[in-house]
Wavefront OBJ file of the C-alpha trace (Angstrom):
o trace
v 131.729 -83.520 93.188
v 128.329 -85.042 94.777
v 126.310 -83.522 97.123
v 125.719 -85.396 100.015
v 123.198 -84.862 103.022
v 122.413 -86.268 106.059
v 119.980 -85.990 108.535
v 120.324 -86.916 112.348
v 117.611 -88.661 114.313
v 116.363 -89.701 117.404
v 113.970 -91.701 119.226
v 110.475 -89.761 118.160
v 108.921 -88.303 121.788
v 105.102 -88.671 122.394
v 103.802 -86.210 119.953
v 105.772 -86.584 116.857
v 105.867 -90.300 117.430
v 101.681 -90.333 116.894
v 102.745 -89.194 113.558
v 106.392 -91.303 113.023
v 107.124 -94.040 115.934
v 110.590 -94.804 114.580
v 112.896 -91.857 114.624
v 112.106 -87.401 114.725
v 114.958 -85.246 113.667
v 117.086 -83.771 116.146
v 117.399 -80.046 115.963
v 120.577 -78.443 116.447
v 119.959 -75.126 118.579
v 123.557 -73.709 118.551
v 126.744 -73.263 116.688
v 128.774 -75.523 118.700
v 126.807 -78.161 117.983
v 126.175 -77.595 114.475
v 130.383 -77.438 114.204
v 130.030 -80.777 116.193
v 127.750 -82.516 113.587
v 129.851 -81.315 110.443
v 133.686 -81.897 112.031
v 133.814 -84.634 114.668
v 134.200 -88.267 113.931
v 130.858 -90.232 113.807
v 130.562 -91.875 117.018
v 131.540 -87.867 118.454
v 128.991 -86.367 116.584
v 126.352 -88.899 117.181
v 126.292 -88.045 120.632
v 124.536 -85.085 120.055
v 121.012 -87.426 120.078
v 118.851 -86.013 122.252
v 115.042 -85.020 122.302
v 114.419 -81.408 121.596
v 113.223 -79.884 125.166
v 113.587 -76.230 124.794
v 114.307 -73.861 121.699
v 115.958 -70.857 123.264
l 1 2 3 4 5 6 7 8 9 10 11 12 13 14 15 16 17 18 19 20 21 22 23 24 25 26 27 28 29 30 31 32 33 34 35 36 37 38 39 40 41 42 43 44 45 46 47 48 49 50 51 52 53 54 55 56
């Protein structure tokens, strides 16, 4: 079995984008979504890109 990995991205916001203009990782902040990302078809899951405002 291969391992395979993925990592979701989004348009890069002011700060990160200094650094990277093309694309900054979205961060999942709760389970739901998480359960989203690993279960729900592609164009479901994909969705769930969005610029990081808050961590609770």
């Amino acid at each position: 079995m291969d391992d395979l990995y993925a990592i979701l991205t989004t348009e890069a916001n002011r700060k990160v984008g200094a650094v990277h203009p093309k694309a900054m990782p979205v961060i999942l902040t709760r389970q739901e979504e998480m359960d989203l990302w690993m279960t729900a078809p592609a164009d479901e899951a994909t969705r769930l890109r969005r610029l990081l405002v808050r961590v609770a």
